[in-house]
Steps between C-alpha positions, in 0.01 A plus 500: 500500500572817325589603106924705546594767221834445399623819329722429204630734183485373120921555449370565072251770570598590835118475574382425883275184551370273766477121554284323745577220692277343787642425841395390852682598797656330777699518813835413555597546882453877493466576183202508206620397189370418151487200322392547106227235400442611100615742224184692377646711214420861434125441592395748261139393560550701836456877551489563884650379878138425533493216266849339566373460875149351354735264289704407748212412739295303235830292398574436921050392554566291178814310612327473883166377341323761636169617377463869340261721729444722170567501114852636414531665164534316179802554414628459831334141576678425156822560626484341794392219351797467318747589721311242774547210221865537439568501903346159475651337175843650666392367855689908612294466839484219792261212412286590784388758418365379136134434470432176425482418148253239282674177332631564186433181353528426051501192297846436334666261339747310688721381208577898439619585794860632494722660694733791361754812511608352870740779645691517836331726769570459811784652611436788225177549721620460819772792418236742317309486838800622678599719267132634586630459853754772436336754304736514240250543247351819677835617527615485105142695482627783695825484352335580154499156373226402236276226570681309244874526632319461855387152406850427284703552807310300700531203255834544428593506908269193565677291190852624602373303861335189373687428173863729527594514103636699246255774320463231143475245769208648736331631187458127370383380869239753519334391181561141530464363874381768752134667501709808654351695215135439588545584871632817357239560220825539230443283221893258543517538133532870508779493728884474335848537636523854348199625740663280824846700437289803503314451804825355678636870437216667600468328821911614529400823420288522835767296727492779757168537534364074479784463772370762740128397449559095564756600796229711689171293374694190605534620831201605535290182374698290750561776792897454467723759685844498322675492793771284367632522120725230324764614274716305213598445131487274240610485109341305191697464249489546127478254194659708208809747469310841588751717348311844542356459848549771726404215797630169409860421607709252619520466883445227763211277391287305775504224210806452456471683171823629458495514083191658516402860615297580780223751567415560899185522695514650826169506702353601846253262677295500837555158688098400325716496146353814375709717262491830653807643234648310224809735281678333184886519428771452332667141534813561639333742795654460815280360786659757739416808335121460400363515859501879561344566163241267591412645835502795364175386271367289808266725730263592231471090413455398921187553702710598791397825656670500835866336514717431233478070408785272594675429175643126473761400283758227403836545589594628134351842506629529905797684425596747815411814268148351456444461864623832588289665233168286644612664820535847385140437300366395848438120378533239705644193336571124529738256315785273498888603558692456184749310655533283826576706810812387765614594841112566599363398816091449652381783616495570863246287729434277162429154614487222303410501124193436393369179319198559255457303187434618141248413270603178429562424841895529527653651826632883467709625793418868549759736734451881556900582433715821510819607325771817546440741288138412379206678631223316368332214661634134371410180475672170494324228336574150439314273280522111505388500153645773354881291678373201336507660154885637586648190620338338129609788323846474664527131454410556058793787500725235702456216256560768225758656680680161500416422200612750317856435730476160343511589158802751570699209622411243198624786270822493737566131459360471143720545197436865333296591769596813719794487691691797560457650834375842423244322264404281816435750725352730258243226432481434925455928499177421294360238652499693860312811331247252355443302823584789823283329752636149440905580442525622855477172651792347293871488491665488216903365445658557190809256460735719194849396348635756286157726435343129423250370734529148572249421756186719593321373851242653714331469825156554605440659844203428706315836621530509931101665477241521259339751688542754256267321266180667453548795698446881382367801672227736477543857599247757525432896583255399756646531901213301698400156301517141606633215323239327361308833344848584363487158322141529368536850360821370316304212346263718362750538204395208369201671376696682259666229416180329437446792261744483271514092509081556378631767210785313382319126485093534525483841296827445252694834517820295413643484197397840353465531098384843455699724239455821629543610837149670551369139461706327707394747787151468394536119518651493811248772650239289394611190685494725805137565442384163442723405796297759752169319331676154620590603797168649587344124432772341751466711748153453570576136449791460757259672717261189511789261497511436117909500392454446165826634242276677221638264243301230730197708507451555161582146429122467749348771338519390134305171558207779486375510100292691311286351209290517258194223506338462168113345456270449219110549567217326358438798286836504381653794692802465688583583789808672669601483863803625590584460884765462729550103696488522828831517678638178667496446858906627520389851288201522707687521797738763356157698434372523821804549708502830259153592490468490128211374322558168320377556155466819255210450263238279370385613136284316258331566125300354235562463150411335181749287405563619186568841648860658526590534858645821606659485844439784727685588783352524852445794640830620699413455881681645837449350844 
């Protein structure tokens, strides 16, 4: 073990001070790194290197049981003394390696006991330990932060995870059902919506600067190469009218949200789900003309040093001026033709497609395909699933379709209904726009005497092939690739998809009530934070077969409690215990398949009864 200096500047005085902090180092593949154990403060008490190495060595024999070959100084056997008792109450090192301790054994009355202040904690710790995992804390250090914003943003990320609310809203839930604050050492009290707005626009302030940290620390934690990023966009819209906004506007809502206007989210993701570049703007953006700006911002987010990443993306941003500008930019790219190719043929000494089944176990035919006048590599594919959905799609606009074809003809024979001709096949012209797919299979006779329609009949057609159903095609820049790696790099864009379904439901970026447009971005960059937290959690997860949706996890994660146990003495003193349950066997599980520890803190006091008790916060610990 060893005592680190952290270097920090008092932003009133502009004085230079230190704070301690005792670590242990460790390996990780290749690398050393450092994992903090306590906080020591100033340590005043301490005048040379000479005595933070004697500390440090006294704290490590004390928590090893080791016995002292010679008397350390006063002062310093007091503070390691101290320090050594609060890594035990906190339980801040393995088990093992604690001595073992004597029975702590008291007479109380039964009838007193009570249990109290009982707070949700486990998912709150569970995301503070990979917070830890991160290093963001370290980072707001270096990026000036105070301690006290440090631990603020880190509270407000974890509760914008676990409980997604409003600022009122998370203010209320931090004082009244989380122990968030403790793990933290803020007292929940303190905390209002006015300081959460504050440190949502301080974290926007440093966008830039978060993003490229958790894109390269990401990739380094997990040893993840970039070589393929995802590409798309979505909108959340607004409740309100947002008269001043420079961003909100009217445009094409994923929601269906046409009365309502929109504010867009565009982000960049590896094929892990890791944000590498997130941008903000305005609702009615075009999806085909925020890609270049976005690569333009991209190599100082990727960890790619050699060759440029394959960028995937749906067929909306795949306009022809897209792909030639990926070309020019030396990208090479993947993605689905925007509209269903004819007159192509297999390519030369193509055999057979081939048969491979998705996910859930449905054939897809895959066929290597070429076209005149298209240089890049294509691929037919035909999914039994994806025809499925078609033909039922087709058969509800049919049934509409004749439906609606009904109703036109009960207004002909019906008195007052519609019967001139031009009205007739004005109302026909609008039922073929509503339903294109499903008009093309009928013929229509109108039977007309005098520019009045008498009769109106129709016929339905039967199709000679469905063998257009559930077919598209893939094309990419790449000249040498088989079928089935075509297919899997395409499916990686469900990732991103993945993405913005975990934003939009688990971590509530839809509806947006902010006033003011700084907040709104703030609220939405925030999201993207917690999200990176999230996704660092189910990552790991996925990787020992746990496929949990976070709303499920936390759901396992807040059967964890803290509480407060309550006991009267015989000598009339009572006694506090606050300590966290163990986790069930579901939350255990979710523990060790992330290699976090399973509970924060054990803390206990005595008290008269009659005395006022003032609750102190733990002392604020990193892993």
């Amino acid at each position: 073990m060893f005592i680190k200096a952290i270097p920090k500047t008092d932003k009133t005085t502009g004085k230079s001070y230190h704070y301690y902090r005792l670590c242990e180092s460790y390996r990780l593949g290749d690398k050393v790194r450092h994992r903090n154990i306590l906080s020591l403060g100033t340590l005043v008490e301490l005048i040379d290197k000479k005595e933070f190495k004697l500390l440090a060595d006294r704290i490590e024999q004390l928590l090893g049981g080791q016995p002292s070959l010679f008397v350390y100084p006063a002062g310093i056997e007091k503070l390691a003394q101290k320090f050594y008792r609060q890594i035990i109450d906190g339980q801040l090192v393995d088990r093992a390696m604690l001595p073992p301790t004597e029975r702590n054994l008291q007479t109380v009355d039964l009838d007193s006991v009570a249990i109290e202040n009982v707070r949700e904690i486990g998912s709150e710790w569970m995301c503070l330990q990979a917070m830890n995992q991160l290093g963001l804390r370290q980072y707001f250090e270096k990026a000036g932060f105070t301690p006290d914003d440090s631990n603020l943003s880190l509270l407000h990320i974890i509760s914008r995870a676990v409980c997604p609310a409003s600022e009122h809203a998370t203010a209320e839930w931090l004082q009244d059902n989380t122990a968030l604050g403790e793990l933290m050492g803020i007292e929940a009290a303190s905390v209002n919506h006015h300081k959460l707005y504050r440190i949502s626009r301080l974290l926007y302030e440093h966008r830039d600067g978060i993003e490229q940290y958790l894109s390269r620390r990401t990739s380094e934690l997990f040893d993840l190469q970039d070589k393929i990023i995802l590409y798309d966009l979505t909108n959340t819209y607004f409740e309100g009218r947002k008269q001043n906004s420079q961003i909100a506007m009217f445009g094409n809502s994923k929601e269906k949200r046409k009365d309502a206007k929109l504010v867009t989210l565009a982000l960049v993701v590896n094929i892990e789900g890791f944000v590498k570049y997130s941008k903000i703007y305005r609702g009615n953006i075009g999806e085909t003309t925020t890609l270049e700006s976005m690569l333009n911002e991209l190599s100082t987010q990727t960890s790619i040093t050699g060759r440029k990443p394959m960028v995937v993306m749906d067929a909306g941003i795949a306009t022809e001026d897209n792909l030639q500008m990926l070309r020019s930019k030396g990208y090479d790219y993947l993605c689905v033709t925007r509209s269903k190719l004819k007159d192509y043929k297999a390519v030369k000494d193509q055999g057979n497609p081939v048969i491979i089944t998705d996910k859930r176990k449905s054939p897809v035919e895959l066929l290597l395909v070429e076209k005149e006048g298209i240089e890049d590599t294509l691929l037919y594919v035909r999914s039994e699933r994806k025809a499925i959905k078609e033909l039922s799609m087709n058969e509800s606009f049919t049934s509409h379709f004749v439906t609606g074809l009904t109703q036109i003809l009960q207004g002909i024979q019906n008195k007052g209904g519609t019967k001139k001709a031009e009205k007739v096949w004005e109302r026909i012209g609008r039922l073929k726009e509503k339903y294109p797919s499903a008009h093309r299979f009928f013929e229509i006779q109108v039977s007309t005497e005098k520019g009045v329609v008498k009769d109106l009949t129709w016929n339905r057609m039967i199709p000679v092939s469905r063998k257009a159903e559930g077919v598209y095609f893939l094309r990419t820049s790449i000249k040498e690739i088989d079928e089935v790696t075509f297919w899997n790099i395409y499916n990686t864009i469900r990732e991103i998809e993945s993405s913005f379904r975990t934003l939009k439901c688990d971590l509530e970026i839809r509806p947006v009530f902010h006033q003011s447009d700084e907040n709104t971005m703030a609220h939405l960059f925030l999201a993207v934070l917690a999200y990176q937290m999230v996704n660092t959690i189910r990552y790991q997860l996925k990787a020992k077969n746990i496929h949990h949706d976070w709303s499920h996890i936390v759901r396992i994660m807040n059967t964890q409690k803290a509480a407060t146990v309550t006991m009267q003495d015989k000598e009339d003193l009572k006694i506090y215990i606050r300590k966290c349950s163990k986790p069930e066997a579901k939350a255990s599980e979710i523990y060790d398949a992330l290699g976090y520890k399973h509970q924060p803190w054990f803390k206990k006091s005595v008290l008269p009864e009659k005395q006022i008790r003032k609750t102190e916060p733990p002392e604020n610990r990193d892993d």
